[in-house]
N, CA, C and O atoms as CSV, one atom per row, in Angstrom:
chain,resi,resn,atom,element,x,y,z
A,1,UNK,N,N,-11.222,-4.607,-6.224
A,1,UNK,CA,C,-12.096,-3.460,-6.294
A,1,UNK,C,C,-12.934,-3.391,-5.029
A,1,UNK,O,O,-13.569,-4.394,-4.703
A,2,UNK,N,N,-12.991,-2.182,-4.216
A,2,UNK,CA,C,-14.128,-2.133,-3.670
A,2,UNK,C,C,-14.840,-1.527,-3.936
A,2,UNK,O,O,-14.572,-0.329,-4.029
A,3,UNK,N,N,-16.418,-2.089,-4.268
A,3,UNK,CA,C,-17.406,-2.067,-4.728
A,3,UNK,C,C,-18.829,-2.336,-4.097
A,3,UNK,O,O,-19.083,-2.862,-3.013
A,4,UNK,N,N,-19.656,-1.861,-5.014
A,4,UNK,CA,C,-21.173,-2.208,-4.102
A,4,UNK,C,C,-21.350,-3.469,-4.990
A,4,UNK,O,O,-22.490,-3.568,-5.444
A,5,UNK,N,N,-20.603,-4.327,-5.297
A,5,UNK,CA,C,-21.242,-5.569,-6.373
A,5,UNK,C,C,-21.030,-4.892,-8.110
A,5,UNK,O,O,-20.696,-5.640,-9.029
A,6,UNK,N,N,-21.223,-3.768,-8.265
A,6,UNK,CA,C,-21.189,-3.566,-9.851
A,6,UNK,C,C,-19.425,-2.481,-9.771
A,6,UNK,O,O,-19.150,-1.370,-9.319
A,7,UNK,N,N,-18.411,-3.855,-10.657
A,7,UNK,CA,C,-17.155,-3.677,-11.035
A,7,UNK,C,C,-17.024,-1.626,-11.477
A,7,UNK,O,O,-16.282,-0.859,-10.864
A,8,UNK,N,N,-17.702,-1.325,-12.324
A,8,UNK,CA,C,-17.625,-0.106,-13.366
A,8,UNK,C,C,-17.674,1.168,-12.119
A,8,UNK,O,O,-17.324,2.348,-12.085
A,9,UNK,N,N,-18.402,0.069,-11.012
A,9,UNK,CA,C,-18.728,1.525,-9.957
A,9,UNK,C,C,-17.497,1.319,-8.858
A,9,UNK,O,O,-17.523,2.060,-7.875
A,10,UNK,N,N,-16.596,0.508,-8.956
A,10,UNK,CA,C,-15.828,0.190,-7.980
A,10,UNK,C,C,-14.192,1.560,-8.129
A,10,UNK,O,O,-13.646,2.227,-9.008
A,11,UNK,N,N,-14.040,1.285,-6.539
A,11,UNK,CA,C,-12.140,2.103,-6.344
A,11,UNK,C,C,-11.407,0.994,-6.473
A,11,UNK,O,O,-11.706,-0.091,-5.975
A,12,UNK,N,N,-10.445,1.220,-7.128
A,12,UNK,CA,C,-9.705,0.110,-7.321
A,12,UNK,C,C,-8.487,0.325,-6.000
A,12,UNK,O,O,-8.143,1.431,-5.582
A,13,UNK,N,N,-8.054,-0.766,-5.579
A,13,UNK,CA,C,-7.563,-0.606,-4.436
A,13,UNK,C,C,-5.930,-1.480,-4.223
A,13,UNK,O,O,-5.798,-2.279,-5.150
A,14,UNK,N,N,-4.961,-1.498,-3.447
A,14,UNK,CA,C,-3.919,-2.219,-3.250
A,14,UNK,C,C,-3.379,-1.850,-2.057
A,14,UNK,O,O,-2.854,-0.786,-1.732
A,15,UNK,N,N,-3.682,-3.471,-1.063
A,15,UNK,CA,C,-2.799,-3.332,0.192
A,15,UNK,C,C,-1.689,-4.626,-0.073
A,15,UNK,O,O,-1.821,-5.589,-0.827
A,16,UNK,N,N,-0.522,-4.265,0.861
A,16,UNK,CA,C,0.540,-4.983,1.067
A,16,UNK,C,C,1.202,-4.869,2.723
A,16,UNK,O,O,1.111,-3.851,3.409
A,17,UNK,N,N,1.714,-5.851,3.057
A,17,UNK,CA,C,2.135,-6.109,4.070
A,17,UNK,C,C,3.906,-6.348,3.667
A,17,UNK,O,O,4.356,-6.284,2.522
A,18,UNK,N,N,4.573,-6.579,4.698
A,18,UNK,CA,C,6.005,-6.945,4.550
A,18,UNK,C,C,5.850,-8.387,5.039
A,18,UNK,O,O,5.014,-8.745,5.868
A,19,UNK,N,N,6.835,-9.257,4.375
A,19,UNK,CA,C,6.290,-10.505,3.945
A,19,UNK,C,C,6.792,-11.314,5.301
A,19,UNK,O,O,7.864,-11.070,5.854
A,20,UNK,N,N,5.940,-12.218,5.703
A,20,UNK,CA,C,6.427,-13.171,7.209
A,20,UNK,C,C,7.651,-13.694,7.373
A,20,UNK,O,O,8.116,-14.505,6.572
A,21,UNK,N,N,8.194,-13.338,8.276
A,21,UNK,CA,C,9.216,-13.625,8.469
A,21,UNK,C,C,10.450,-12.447,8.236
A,21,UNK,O,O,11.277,-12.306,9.137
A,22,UNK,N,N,10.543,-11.585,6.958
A,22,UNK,CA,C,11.446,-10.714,6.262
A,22,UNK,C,C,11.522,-9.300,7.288
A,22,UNK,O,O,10.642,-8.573,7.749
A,23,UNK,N,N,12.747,-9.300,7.376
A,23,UNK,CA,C,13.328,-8.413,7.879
A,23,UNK,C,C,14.000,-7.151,6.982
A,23,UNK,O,O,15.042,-7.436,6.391
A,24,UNK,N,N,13.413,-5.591,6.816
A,24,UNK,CA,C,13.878,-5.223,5.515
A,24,UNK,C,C,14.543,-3.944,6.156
A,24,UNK,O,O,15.077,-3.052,5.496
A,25,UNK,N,N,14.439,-3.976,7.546
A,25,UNK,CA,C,15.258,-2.716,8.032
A,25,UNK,C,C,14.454,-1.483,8.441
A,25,UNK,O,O,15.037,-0.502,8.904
A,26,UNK,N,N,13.334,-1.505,8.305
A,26,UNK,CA,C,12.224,-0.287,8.302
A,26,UNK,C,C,10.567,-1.487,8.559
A,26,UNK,O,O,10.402,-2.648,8.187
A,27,UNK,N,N,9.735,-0.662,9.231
A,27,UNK,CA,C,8.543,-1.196,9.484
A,27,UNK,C,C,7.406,-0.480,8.304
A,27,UNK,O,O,7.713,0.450,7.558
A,28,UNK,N,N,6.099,-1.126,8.342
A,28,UNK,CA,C,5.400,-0.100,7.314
A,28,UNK,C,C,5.276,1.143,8.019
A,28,UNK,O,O,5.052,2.170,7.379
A,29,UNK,N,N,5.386,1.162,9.149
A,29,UNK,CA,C,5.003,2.656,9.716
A,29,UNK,C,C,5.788,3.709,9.870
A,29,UNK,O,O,5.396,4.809,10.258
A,30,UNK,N,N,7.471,3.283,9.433
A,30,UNK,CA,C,8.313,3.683,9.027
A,30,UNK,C,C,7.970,4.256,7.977
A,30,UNK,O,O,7.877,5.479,8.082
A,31,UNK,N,N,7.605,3.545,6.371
A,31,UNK,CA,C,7.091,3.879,5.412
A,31,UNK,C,C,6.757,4.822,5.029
A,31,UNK,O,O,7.151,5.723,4.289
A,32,UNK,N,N,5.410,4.397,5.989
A,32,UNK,CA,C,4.113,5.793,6.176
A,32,UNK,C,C,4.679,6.995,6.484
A,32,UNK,O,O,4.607,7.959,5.721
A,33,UNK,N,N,5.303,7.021,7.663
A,33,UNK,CA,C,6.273,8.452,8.096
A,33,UNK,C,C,7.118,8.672,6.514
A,33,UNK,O,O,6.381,9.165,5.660
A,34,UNK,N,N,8.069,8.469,6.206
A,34,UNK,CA,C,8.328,8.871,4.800
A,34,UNK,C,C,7.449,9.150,3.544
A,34,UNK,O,O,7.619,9.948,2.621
A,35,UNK,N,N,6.674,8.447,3.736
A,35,UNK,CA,C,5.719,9.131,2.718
A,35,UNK,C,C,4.853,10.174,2.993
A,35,UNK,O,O,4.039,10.655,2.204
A,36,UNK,N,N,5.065,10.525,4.196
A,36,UNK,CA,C,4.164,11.548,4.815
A,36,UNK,C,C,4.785,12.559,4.525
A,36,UNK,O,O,4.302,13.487,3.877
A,37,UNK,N,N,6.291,12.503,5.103
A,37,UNK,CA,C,7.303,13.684,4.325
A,37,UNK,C,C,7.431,14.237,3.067
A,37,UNK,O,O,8.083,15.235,2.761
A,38,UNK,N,N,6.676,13.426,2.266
A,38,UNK,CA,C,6.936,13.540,1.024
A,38,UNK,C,C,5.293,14.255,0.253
A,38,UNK,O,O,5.116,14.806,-0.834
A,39,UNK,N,N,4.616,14.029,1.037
A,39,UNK,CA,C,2.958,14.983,0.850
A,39,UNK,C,C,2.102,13.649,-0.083
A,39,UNK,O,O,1.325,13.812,-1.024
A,40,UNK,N,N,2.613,12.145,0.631
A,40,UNK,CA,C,1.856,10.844,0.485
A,40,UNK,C,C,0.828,10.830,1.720
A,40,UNK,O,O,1.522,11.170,2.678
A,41,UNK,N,N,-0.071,10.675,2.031
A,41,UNK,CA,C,-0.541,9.961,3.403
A,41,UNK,C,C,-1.329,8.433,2.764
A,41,UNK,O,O,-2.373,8.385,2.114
A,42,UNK,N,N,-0.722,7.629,3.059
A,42,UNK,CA,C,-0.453,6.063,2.871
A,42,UNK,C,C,-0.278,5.734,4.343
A,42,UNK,O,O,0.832,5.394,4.752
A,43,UNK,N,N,-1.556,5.840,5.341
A,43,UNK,CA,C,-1.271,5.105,6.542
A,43,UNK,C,C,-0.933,3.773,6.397
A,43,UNK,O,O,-0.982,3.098,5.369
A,44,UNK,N,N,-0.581,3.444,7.519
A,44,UNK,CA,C,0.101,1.704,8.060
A,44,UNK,C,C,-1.050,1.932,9.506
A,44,UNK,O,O,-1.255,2.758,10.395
A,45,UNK,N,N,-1.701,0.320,8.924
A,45,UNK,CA,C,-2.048,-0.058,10.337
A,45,UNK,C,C,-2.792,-1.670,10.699
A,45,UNK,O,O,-3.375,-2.502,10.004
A,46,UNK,N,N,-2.398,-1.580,12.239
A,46,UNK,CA,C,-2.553,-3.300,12.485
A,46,UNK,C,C,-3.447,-3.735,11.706
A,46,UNK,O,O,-3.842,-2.906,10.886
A,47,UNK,N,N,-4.250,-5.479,11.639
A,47,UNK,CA,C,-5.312,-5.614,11.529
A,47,UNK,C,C,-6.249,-5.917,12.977
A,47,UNK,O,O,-5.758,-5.808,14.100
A,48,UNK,N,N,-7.749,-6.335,12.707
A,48,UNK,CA,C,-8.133,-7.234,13.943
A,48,UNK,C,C,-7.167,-7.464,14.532
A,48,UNK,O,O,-5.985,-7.474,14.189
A,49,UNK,N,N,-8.045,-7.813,16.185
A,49,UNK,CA,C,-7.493,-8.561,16.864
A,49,UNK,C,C,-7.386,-9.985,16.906
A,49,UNK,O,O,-6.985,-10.471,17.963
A,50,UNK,N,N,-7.609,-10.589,16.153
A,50,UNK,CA,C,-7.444,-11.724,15.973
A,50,UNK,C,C,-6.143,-12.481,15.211
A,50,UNK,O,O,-5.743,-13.636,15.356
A,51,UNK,N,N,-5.482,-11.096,14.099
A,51,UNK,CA,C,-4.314,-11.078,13.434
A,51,UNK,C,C,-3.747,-9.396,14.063
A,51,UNK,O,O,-3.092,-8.684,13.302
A,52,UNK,N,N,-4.000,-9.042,15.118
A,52,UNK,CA,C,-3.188,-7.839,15.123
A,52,UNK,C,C,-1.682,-7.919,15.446
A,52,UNK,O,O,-1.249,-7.063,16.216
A,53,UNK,N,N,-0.836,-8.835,14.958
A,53,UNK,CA,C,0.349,-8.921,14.603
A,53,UNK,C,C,0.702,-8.600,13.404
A,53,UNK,O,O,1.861,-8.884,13.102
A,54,UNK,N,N,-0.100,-7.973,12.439
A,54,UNK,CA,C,-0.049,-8.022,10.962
A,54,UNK,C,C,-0.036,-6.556,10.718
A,54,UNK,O,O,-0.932,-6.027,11.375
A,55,UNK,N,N,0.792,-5.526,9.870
A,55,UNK,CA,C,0.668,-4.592,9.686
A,55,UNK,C,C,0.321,-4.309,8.310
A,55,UNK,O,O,1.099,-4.908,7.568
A,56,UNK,N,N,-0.576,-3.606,7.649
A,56,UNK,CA,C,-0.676,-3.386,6.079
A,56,UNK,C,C,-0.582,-1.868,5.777
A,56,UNK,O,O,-0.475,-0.921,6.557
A,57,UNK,N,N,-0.638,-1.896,4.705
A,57,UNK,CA,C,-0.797,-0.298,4.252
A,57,UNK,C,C,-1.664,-0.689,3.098
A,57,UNK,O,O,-1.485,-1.740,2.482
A,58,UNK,N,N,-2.778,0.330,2.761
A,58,UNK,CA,C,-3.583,0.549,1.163
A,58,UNK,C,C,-3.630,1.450,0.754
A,58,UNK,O,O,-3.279,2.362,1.502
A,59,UNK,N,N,-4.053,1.820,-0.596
A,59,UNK,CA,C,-3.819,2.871,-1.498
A,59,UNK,C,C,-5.603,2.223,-2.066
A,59,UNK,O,O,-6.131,1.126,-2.251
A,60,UNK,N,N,-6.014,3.736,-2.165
A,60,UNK,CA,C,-7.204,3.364,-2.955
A,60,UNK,C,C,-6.848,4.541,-4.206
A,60,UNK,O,O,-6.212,5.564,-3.952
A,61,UNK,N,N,-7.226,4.301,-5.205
A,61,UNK,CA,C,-6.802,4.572,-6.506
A,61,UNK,C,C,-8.002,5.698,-6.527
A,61,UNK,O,O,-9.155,5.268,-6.501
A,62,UNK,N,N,-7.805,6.994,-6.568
A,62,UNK,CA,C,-9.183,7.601,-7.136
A,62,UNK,C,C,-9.043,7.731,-8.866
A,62,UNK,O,O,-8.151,7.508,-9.685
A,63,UNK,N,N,-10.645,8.288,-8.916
A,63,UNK,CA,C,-10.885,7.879,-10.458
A,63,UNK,C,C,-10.117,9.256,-11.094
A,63,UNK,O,O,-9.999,10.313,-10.473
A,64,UNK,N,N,-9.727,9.060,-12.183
A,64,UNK,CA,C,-8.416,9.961,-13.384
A,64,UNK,C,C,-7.263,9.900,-12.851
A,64,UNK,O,O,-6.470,10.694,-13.358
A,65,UNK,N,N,-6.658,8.971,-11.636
A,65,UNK,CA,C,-5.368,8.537,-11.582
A,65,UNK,C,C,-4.532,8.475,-12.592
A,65,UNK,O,O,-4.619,7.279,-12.872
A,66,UNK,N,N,-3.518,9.088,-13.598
A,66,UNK,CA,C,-2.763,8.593,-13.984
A,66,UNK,C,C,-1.181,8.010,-13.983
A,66,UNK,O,O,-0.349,8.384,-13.156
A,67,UNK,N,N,-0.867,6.894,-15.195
A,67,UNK,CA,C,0.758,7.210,-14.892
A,67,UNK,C,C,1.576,8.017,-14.138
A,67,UNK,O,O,2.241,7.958,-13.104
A,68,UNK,N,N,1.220,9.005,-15.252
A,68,UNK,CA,C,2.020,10.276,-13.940
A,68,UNK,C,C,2.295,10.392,-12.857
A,68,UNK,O,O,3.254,10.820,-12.215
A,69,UNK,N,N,0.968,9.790,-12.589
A,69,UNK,CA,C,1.039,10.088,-10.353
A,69,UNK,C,C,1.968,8.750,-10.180
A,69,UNK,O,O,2.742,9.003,-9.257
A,70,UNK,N,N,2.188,7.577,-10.627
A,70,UNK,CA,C,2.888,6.305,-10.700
A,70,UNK,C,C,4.063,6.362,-10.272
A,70,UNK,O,O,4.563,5.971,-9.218
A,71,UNK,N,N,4.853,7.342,-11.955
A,71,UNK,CA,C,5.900,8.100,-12.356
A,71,UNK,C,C,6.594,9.040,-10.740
A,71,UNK,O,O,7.734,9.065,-10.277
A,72,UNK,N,N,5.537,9.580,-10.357
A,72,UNK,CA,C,6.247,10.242,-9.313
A,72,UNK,C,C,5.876,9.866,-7.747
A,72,UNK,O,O,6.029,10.684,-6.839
A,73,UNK,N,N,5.467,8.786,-7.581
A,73,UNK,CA,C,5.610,8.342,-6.997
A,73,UNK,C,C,6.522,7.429,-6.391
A,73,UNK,O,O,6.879,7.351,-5.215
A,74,UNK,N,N,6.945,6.530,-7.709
A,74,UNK,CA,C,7.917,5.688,-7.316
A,74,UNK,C,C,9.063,5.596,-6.850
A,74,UNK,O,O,9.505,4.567,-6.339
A,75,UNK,N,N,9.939,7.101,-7.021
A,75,UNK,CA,C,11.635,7.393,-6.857
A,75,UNK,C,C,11.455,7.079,-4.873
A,75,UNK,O,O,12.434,6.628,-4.279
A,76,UNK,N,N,10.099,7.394,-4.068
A,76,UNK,CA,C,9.876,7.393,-3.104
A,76,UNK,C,C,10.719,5.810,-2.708
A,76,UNK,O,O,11.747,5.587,-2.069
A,77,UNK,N,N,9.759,4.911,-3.407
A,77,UNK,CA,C,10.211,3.558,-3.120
A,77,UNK,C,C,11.942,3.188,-3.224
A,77,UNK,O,O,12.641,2.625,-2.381
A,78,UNK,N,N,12.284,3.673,-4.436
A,78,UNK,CA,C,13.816,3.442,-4.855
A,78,UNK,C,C,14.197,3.212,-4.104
A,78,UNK,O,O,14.014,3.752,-3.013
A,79,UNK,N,N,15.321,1.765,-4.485
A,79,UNK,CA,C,15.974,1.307,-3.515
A,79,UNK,C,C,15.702,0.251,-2.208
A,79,UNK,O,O,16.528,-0.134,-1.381
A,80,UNK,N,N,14.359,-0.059,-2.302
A,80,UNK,CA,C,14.210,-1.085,-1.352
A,80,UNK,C,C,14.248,-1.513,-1.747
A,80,UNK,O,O,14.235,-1.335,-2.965
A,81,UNK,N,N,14.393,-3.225,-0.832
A,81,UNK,CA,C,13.855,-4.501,-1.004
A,81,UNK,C,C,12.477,-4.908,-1.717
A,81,UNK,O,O,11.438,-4.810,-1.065
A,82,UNK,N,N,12.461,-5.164,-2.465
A,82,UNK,CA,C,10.951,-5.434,-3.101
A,82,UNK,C,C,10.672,-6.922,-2.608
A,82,UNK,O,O,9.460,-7.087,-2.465
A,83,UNK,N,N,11.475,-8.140,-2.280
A,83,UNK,CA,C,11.781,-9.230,-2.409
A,83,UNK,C,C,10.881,-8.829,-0.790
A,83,UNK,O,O,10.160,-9.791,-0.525
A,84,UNK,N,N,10.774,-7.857,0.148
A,84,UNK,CA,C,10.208,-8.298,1.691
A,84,UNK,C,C,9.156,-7.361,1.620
A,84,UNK,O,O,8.838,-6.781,2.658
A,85,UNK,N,N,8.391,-7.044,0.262
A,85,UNK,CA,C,7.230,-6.510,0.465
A,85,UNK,C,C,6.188,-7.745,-0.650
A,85,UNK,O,O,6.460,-8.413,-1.648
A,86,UNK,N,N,4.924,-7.544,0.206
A,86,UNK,CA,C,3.900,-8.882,-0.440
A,86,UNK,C,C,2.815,-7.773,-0.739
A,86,UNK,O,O,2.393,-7.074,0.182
A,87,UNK,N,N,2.430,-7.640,-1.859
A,87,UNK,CA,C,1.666,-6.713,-2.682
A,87,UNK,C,C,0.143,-7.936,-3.188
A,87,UNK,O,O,-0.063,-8.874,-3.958
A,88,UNK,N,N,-0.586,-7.124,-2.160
A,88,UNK,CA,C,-2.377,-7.930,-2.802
A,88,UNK,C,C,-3.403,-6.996,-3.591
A,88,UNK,O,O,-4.034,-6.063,-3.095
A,89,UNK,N,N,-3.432,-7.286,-4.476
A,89,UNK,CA,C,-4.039,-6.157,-5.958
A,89,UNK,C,C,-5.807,-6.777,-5.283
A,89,UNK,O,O,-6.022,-7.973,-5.085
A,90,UNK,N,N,-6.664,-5.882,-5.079
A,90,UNK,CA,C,-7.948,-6.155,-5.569
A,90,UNK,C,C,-8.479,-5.767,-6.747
A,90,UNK,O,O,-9.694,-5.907,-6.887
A,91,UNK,N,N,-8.010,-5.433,-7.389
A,91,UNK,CA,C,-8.372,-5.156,-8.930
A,91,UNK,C,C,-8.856,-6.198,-9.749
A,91,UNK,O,O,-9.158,-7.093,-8.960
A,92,UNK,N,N,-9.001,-6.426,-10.450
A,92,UNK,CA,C,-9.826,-7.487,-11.428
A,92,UNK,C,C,-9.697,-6.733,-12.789
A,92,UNK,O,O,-10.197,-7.209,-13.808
């Protein structure tokens, strides 16, 4: 969640990277461009410079998200590798 400290007031949030080492044929910024096509904007981008070898993408969840949006979201994904994407939930 990011939050000011109180959970109830928090966005619930999820970034993922493609996992070290894995090679899946497409970059996240690849991704991003496809989901852009699709009327997603889910940027990809480095971190610091200290890890700017690292690319992520996040999704912040706004509030009355439902299933639904899940539901149609996902056919986007179909078909990848799930096995070379590393998914970090801040949720609680």
């Amino acid at each position: 969640m990011l939050a000011t400290g109180e959970p109830s007031e928090g966005i619930p949030a999820v970034t993922w990277s493609i996992k070290y080492g894995a090679d899946p044929g497409y970059t996240l910024f690849d991704l991003a461009d496809r989901l852009r096509v699709r009327g997603w904007q889910v940027p990809a981008y480095t971190l610091p410079d200290n890890v700017s070898d690292i690319a992520v993408q996040r999704i912040l969840v706004r509030q009355g998200a439902t299933t639904d949006l899940d539901r149609f979201c996902w056919p986007t994904f179909a078909g990848r590798s799930s096995t070379s994407i590393s998914i970090r939930s801040t949720c609680r």
